[in-house]
PDB file of the backbone (N, CA, C, O) and the ligand in Angstrom, with CONECT records:
HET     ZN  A 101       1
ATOM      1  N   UNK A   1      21.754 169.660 140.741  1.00  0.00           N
ATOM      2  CA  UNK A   1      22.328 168.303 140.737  1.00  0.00           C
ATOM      3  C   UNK A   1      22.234 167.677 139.343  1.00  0.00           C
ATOM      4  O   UNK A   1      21.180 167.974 138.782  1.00  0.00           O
ATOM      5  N   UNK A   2      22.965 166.974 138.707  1.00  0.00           N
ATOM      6  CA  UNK A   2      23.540 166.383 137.412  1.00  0.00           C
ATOM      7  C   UNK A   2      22.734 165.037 137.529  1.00  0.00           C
ATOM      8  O   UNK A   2      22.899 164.261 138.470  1.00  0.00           O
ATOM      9  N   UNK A   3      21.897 164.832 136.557  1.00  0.00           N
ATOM     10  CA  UNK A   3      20.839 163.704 136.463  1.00  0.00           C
ATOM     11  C   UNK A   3      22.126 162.580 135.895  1.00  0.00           C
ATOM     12  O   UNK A   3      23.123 162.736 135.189  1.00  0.00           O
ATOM     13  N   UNK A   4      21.537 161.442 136.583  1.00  0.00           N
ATOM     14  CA  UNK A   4      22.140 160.019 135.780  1.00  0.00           C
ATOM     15  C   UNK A   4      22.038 160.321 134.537  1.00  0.00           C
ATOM     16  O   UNK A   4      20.968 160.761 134.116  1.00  0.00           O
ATOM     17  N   UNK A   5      23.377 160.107 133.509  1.00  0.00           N
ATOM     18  CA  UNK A   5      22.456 159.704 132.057  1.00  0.00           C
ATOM     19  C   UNK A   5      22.580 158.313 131.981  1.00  0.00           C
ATOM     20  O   UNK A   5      23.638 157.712 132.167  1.00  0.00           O
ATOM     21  N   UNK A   6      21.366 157.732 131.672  1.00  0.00           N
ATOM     22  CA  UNK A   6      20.675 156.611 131.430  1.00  0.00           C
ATOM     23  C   UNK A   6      20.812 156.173 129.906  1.00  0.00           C
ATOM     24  O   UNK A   6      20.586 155.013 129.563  1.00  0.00           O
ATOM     25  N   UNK A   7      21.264 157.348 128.850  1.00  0.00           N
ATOM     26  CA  UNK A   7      20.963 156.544 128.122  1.00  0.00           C
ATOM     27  C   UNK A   7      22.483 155.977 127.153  1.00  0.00           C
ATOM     28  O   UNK A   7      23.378 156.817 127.067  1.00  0.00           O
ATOM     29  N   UNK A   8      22.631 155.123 126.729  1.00  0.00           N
ATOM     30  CA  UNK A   8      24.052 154.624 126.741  1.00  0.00           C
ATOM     31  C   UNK A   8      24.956 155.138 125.321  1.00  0.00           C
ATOM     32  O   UNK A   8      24.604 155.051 124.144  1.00  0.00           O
ATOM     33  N   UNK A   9      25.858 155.532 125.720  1.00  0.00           N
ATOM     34  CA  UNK A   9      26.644 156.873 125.201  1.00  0.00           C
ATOM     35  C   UNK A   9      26.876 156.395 123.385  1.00  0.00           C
ATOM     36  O   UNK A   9      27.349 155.270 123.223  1.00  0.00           O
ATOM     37  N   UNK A  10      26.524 157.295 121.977  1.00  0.00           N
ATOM     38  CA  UNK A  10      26.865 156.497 120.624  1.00  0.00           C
ATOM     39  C   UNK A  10      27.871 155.860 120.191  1.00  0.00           C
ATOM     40  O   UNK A  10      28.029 154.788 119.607  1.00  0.00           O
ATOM     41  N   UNK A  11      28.819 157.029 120.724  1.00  0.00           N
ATOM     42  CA  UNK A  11      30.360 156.704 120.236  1.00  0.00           C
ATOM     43  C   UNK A  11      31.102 155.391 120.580  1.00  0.00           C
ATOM     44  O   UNK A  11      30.952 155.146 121.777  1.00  0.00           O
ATOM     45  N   UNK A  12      31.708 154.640 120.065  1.00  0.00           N
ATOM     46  CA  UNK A  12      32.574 153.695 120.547  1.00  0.00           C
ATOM     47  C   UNK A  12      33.621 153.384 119.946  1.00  0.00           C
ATOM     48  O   UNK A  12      34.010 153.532 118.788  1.00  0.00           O
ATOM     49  N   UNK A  13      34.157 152.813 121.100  1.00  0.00           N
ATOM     50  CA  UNK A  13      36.012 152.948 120.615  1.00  0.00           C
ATOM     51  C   UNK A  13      36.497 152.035 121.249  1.00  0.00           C
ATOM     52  O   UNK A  13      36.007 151.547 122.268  1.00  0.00           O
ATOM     53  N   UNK A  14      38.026 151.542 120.443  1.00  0.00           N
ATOM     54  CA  UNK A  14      38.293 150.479 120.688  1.00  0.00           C
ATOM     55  C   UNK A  14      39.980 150.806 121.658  1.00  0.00           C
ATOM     56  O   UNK A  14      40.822 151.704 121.660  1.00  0.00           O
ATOM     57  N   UNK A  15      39.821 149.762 122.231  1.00  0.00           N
ATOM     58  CA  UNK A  15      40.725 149.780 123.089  1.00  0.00           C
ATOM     59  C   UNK A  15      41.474 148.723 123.459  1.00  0.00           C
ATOM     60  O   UNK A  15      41.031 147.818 124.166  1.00  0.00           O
ATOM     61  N   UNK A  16      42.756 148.770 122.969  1.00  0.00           N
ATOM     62  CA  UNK A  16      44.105 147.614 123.276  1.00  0.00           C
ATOM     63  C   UNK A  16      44.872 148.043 124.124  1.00  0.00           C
ATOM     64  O   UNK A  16      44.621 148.972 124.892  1.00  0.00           O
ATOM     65  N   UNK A  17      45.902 147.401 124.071  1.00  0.00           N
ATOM     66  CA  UNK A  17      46.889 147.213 124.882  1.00  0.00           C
ATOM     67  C   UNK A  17      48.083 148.257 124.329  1.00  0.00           C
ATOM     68  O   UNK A  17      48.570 148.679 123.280  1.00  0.00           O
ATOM     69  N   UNK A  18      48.181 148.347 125.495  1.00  0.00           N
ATOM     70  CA  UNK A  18      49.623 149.530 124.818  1.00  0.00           C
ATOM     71  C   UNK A  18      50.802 149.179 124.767  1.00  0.00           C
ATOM     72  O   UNK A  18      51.723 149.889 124.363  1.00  0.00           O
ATOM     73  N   UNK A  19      50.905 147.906 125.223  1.00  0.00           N
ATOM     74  CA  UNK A  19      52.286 147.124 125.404  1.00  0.00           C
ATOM     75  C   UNK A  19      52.285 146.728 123.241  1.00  0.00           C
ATOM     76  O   UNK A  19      52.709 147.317 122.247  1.00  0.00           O
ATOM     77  N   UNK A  20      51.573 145.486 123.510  1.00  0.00           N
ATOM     78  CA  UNK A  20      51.452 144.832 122.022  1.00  0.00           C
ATOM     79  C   UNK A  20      50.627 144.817 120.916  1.00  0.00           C
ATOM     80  O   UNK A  20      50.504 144.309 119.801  1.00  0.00           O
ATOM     81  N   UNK A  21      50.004 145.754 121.855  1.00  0.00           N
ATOM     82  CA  UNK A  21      48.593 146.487 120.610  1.00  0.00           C
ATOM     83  C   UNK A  21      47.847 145.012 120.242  1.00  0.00           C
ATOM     84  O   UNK A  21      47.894 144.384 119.184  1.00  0.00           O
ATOM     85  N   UNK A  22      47.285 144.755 121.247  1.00  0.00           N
ATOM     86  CA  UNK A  22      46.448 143.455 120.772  1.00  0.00           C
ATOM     87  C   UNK A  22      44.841 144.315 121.297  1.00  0.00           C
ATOM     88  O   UNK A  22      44.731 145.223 122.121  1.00  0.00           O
ATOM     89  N   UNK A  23      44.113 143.865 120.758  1.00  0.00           N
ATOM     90  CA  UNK A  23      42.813 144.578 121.285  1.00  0.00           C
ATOM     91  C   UNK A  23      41.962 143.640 122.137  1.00  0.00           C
ATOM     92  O   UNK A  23      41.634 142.473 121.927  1.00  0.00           O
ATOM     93  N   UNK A  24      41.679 144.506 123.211  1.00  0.00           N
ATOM     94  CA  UNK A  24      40.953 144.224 124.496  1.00  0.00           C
ATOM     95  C   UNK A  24      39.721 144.628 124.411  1.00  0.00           C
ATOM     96  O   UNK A  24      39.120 143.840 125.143  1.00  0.00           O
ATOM     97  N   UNK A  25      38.843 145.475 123.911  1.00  0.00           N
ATOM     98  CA  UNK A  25      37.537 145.838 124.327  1.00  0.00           C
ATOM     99  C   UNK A  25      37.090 146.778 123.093  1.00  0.00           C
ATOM    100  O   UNK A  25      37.859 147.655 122.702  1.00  0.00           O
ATOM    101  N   UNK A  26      35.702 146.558 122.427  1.00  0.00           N
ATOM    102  CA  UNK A  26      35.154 147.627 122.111  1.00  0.00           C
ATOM    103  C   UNK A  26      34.187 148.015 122.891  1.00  0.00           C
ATOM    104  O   UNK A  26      33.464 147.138 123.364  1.00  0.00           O
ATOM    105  N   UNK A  27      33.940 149.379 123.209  1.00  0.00           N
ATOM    106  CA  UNK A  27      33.508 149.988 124.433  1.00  0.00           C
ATOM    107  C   UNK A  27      32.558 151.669 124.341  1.00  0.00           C
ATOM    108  O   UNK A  27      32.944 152.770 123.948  1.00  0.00           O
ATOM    109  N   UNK A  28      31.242 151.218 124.884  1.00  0.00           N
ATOM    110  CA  UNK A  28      30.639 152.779 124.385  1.00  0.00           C
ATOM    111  C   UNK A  28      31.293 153.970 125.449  1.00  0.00           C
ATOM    112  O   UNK A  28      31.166 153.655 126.632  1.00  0.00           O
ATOM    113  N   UNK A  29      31.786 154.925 125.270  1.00  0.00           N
ATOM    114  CA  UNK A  29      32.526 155.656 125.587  1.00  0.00           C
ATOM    115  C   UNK A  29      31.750 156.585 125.925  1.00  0.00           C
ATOM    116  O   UNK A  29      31.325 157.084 124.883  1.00  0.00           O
ATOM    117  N   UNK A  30      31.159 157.301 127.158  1.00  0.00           N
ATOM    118  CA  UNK A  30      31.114 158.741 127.246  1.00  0.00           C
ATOM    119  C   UNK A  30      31.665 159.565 127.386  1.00  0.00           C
ATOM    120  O   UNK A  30      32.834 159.434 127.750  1.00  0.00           O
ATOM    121  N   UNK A  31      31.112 160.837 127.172  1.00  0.00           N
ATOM    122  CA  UNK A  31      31.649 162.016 127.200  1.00  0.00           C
ATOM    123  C   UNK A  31      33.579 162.337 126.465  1.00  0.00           C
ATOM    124  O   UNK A  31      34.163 161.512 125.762  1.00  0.00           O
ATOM    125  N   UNK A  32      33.949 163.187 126.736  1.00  0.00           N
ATOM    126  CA  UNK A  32      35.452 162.934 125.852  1.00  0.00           C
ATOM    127  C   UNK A  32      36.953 162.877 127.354  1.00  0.00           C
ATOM    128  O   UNK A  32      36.846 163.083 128.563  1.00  0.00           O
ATOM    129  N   UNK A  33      37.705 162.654 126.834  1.00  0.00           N
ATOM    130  CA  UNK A  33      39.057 162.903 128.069  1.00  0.00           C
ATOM    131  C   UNK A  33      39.582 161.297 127.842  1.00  0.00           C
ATOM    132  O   UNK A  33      39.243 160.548 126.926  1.00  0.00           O
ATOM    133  N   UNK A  34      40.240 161.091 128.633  1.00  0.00           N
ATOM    134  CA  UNK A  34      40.932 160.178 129.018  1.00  0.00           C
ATOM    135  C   UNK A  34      39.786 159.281 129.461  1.00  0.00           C
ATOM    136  O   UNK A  34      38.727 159.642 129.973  1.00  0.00           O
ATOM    137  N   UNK A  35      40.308 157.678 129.086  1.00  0.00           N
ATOM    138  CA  UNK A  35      39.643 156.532 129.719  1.00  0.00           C
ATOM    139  C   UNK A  35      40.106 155.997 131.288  1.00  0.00           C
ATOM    140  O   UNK A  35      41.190 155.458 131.511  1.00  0.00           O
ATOM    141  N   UNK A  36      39.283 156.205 132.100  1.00  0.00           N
ATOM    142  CA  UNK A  36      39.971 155.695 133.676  1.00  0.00           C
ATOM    143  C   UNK A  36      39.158 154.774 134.300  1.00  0.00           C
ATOM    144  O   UNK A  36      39.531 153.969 135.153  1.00  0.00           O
ATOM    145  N   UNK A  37      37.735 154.938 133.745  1.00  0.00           N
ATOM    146  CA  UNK A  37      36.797 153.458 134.124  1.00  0.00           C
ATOM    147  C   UNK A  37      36.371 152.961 132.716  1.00  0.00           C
ATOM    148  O   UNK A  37      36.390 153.735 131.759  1.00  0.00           O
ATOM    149  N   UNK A  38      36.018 151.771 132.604  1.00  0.00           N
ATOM    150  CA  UNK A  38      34.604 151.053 132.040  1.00  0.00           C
ATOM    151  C   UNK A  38      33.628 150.389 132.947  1.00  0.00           C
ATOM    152  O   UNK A  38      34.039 149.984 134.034  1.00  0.00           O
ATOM    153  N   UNK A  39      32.761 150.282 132.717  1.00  0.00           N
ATOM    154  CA  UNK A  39      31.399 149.457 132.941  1.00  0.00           C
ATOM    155  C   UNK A  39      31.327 148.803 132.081  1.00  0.00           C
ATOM    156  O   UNK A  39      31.168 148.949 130.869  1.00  0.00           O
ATOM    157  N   UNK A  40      31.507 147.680 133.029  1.00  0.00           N
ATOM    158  CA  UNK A  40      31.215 146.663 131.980  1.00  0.00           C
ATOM    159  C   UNK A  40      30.314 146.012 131.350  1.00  0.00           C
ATOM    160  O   UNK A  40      30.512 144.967 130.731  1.00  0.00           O
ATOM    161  N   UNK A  41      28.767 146.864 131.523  1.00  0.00           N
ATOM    162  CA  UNK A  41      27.659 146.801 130.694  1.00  0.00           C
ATOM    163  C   UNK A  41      27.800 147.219 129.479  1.00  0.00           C
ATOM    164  O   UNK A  41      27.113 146.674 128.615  1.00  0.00           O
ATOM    165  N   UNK A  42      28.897 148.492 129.034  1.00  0.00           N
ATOM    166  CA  UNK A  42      29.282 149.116 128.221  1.00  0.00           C
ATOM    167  C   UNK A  42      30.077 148.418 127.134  1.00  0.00           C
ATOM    168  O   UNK A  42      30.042 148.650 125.926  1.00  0.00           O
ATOM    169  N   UNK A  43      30.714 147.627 127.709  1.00  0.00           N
ATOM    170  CA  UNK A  43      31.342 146.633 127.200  1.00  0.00           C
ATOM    171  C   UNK A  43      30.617 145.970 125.558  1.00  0.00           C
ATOM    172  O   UNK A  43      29.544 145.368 125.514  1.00  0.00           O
ATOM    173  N   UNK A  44      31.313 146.203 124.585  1.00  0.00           N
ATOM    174  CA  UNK A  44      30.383 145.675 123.570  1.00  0.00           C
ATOM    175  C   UNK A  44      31.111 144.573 122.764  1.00  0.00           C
ATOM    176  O   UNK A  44      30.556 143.762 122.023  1.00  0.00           O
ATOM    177  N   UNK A  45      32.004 144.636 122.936  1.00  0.00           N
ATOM    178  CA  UNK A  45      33.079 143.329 122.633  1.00  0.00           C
ATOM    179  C   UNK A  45      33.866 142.843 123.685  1.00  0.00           C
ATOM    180  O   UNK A  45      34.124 143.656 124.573  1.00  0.00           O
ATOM    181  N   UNK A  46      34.381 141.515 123.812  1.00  0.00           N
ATOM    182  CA  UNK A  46      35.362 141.354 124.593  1.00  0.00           C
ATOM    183  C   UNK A  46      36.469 140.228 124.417  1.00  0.00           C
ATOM    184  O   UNK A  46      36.199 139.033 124.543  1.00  0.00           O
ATOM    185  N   UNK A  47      37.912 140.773 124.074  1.00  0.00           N
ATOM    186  CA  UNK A  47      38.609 139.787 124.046  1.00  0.00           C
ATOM    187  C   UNK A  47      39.291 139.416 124.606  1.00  0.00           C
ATOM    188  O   UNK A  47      40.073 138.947 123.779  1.00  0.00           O
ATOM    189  N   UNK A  48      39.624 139.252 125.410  1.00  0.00           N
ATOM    190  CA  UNK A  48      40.608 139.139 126.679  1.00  0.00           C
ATOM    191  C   UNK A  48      39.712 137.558 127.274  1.00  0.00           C
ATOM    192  O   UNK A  48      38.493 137.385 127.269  1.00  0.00           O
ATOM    193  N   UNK A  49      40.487 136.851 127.613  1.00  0.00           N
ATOM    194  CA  UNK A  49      40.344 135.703 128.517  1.00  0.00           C
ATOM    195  C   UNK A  49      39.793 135.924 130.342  1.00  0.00           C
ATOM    196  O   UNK A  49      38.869 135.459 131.010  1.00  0.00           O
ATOM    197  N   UNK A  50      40.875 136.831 130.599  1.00  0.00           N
ATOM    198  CA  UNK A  50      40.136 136.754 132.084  1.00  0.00           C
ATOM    199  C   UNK A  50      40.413 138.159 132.100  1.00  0.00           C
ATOM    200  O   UNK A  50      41.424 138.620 131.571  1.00  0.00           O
ATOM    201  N   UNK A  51      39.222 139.126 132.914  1.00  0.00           N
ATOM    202  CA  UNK A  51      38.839 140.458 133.122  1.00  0.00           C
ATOM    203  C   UNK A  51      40.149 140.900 133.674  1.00  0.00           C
ATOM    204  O   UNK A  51      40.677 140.437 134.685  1.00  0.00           O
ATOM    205  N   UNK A  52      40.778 142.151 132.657  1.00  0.00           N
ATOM    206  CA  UNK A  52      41.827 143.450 133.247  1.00  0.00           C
ATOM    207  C   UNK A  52      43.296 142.396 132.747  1.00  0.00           C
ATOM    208  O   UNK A  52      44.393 142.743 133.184  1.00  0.00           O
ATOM    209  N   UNK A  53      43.210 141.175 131.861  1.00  0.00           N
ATOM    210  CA  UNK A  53      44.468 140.694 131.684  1.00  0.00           C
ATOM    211  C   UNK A  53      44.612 141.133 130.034  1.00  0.00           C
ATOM    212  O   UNK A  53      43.488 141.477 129.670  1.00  0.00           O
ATOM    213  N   UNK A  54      45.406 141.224 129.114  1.00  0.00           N
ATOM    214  CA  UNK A  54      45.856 141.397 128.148  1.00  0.00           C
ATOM    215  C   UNK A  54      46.025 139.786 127.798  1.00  0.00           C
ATOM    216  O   UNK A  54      46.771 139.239 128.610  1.00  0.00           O
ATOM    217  N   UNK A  55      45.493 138.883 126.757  1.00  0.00           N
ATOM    218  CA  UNK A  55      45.616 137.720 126.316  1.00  0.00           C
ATOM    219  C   UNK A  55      46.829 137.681 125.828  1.00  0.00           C
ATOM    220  O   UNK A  55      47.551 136.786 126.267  1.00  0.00           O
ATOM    221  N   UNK A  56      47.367 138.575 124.846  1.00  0.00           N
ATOM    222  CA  UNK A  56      48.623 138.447 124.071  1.00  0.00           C
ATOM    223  C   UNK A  56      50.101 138.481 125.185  1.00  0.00           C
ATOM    224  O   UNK A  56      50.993 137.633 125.198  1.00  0.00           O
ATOM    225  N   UNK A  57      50.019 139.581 125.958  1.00  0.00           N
ATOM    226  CA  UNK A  57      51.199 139.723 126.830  1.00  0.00           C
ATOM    227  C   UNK A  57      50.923 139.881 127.920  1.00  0.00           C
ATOM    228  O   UNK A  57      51.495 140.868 128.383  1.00  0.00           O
ATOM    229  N   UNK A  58      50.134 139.245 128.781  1.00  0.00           N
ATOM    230  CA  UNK A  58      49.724 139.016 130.282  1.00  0.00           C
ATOM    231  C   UNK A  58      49.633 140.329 130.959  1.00  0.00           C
ATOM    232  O   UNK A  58      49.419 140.373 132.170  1.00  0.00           O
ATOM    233  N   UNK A  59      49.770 141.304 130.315  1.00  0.00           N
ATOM    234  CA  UNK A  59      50.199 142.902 131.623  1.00  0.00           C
ATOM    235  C   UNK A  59      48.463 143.010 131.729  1.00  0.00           C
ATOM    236  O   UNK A  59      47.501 142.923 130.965  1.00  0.00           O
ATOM    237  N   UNK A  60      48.703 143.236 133.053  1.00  0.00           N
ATOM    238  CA  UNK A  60      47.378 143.525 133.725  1.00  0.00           C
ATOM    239  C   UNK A  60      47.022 144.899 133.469  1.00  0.00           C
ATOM    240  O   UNK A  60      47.860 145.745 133.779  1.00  0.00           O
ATOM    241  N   UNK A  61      46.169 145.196 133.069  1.00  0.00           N
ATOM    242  CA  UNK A  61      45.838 146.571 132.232  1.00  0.00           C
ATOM    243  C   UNK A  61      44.866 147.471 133.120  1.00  0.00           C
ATOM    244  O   UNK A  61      44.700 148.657 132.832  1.00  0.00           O
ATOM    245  N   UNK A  62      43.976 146.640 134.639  1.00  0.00           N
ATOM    246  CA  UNK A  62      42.601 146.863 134.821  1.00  0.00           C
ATOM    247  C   UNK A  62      42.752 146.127 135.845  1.00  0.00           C
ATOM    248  O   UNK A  62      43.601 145.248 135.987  1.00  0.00           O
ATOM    249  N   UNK A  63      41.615 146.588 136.891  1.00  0.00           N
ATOM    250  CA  UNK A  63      41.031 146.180 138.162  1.00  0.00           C
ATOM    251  C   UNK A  63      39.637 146.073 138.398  1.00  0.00           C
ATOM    252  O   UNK A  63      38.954 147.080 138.587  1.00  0.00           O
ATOM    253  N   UNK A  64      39.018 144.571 138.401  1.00  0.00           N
ATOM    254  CA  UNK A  64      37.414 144.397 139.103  1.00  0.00           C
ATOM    255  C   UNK A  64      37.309 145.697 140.200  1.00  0.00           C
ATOM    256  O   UNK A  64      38.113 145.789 141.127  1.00  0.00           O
ATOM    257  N   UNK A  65      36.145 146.757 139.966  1.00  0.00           N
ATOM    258  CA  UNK A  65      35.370 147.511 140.812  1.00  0.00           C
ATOM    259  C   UNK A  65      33.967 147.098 140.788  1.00  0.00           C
ATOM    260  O   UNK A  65      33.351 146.299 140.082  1.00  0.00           O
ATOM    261  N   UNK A  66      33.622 147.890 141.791  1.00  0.00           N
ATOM    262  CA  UNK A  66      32.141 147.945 141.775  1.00  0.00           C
ATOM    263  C   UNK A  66      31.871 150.123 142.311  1.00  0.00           C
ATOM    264  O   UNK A  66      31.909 150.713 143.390  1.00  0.00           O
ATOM    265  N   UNK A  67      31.645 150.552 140.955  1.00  0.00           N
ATOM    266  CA  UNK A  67      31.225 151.979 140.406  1.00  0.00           C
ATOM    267  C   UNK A  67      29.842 152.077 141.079  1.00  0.00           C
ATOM    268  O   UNK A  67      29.153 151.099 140.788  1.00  0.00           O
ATOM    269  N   UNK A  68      29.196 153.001 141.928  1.00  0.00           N
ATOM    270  CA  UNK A  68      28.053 153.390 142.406  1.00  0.00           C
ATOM    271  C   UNK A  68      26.942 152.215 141.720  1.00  0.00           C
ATOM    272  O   UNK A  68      26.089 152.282 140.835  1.00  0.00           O
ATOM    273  N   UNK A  69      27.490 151.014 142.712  1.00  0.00           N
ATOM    274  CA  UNK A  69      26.866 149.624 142.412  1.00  0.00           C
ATOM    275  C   UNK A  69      26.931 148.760 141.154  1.00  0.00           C
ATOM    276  O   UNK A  69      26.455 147.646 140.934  1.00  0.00           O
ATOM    277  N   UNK A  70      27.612 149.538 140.431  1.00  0.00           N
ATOM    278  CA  UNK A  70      27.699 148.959 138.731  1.00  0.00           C
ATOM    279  C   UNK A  70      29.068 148.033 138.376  1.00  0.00           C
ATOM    280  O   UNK A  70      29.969 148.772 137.979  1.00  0.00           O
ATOM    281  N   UNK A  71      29.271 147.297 138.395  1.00  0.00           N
ATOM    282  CA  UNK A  71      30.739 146.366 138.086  1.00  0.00           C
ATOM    283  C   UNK A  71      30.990 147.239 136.789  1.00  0.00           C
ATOM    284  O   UNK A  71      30.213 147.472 135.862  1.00  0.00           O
ATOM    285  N   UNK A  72      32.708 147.787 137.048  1.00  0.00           N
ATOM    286  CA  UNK A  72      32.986 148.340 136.431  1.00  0.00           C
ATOM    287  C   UNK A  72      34.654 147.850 136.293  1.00  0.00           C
ATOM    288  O   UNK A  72      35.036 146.967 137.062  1.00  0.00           O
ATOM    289  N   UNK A  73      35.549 148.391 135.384  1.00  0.00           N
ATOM    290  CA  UNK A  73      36.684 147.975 135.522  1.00  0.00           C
ATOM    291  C   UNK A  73      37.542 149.427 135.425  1.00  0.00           C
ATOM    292  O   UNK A  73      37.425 150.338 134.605  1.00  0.00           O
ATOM    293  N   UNK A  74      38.538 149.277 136.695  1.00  0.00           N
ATOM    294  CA  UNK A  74      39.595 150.602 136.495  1.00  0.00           C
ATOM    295  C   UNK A  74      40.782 150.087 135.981  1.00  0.00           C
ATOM    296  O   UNK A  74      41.408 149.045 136.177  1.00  0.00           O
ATOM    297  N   UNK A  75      40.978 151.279 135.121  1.00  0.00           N
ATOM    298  CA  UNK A  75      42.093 151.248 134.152  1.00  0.00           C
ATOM    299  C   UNK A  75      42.995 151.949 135.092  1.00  0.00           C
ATOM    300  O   UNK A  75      42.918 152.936 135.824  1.00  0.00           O
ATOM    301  N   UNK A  76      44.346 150.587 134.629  1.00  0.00           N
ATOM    302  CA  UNK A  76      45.667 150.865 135.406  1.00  0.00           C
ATOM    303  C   UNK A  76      46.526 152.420 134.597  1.00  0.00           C
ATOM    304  O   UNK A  76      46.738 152.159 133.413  1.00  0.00           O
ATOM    305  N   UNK A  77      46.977 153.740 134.942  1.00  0.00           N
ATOM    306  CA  UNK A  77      47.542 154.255 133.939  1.00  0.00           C
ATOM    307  C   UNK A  77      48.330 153.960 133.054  1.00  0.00           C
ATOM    308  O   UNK A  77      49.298 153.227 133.260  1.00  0.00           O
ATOM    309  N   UNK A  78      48.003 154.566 131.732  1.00  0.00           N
ATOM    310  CA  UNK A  78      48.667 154.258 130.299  1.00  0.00           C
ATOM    311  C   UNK A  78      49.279 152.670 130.087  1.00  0.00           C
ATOM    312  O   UNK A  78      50.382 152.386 129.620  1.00  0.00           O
ATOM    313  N   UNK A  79      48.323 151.810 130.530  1.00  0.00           N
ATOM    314  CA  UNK A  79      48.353 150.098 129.630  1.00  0.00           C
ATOM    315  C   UNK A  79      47.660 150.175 129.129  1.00  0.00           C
ATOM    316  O   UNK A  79      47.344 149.068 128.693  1.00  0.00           O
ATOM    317  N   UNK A  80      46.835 151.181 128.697  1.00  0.00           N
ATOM    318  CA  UNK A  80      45.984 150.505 127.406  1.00  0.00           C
ATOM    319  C   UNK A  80      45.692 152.016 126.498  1.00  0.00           C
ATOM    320  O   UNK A  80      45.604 153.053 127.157  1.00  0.00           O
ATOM    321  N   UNK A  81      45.566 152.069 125.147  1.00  0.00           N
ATOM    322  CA  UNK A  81      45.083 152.740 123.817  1.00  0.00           C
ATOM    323  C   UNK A  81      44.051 152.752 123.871  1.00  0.00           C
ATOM    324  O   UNK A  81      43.483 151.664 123.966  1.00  0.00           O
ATOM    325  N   UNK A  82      43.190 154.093 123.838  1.00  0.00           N
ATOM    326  CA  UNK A  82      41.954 154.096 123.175  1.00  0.00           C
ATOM    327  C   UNK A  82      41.731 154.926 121.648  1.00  0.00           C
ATOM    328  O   UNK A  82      42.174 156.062 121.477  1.00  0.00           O
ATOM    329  N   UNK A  83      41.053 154.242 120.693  1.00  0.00           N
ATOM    330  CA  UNK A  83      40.985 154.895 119.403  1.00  0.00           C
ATOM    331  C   UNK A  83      39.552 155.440 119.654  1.00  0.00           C
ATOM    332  O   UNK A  83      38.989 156.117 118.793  1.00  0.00           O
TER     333      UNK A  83
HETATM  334 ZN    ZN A 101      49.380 143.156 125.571  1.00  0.00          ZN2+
END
């Protein structure tokens, strides 16, 4: 069985909008692939006004979860860039 990792991932990357390229989140990132959740403990910046909206062009990018008890946010496919 695959232990929790606990400890919070180095890398981080930033992540906008793919509509207007306005930036939404810098974010510690694990492991590599495609972005399909955040936790939003992970969360290390935040610009967006209200959670999963894009400030610049309203497209909803993201959905309030709750991840094996952890508030997390799912990413809608390809609305948003990650660098
Ligand atoms: Zn946008």
């Amino acid at each position: 069985m695959a232990k929790p990792n606990k400890k919070m991932p180095e890398k981080t990357v930033s992540i906008s909008c793919a509509k207007c390229k306005a930036k939404l989140y810098k974010y510690k990132k694990g492991g590599t692939g495609s972005l399909i959740k955040c936790f939003q403990e992970r969360i290390t910046q935040d610009f967006t006004a209200q959670k999963g909206v894009c400030p610049e062009c309203n497209t909803i990018f993201a959905r309030e979860a709750i991840i094996r008890g952890v508030p997390a946010l799912k990413m809608i496919g390809n609305k948003v860039q990650v660098k």
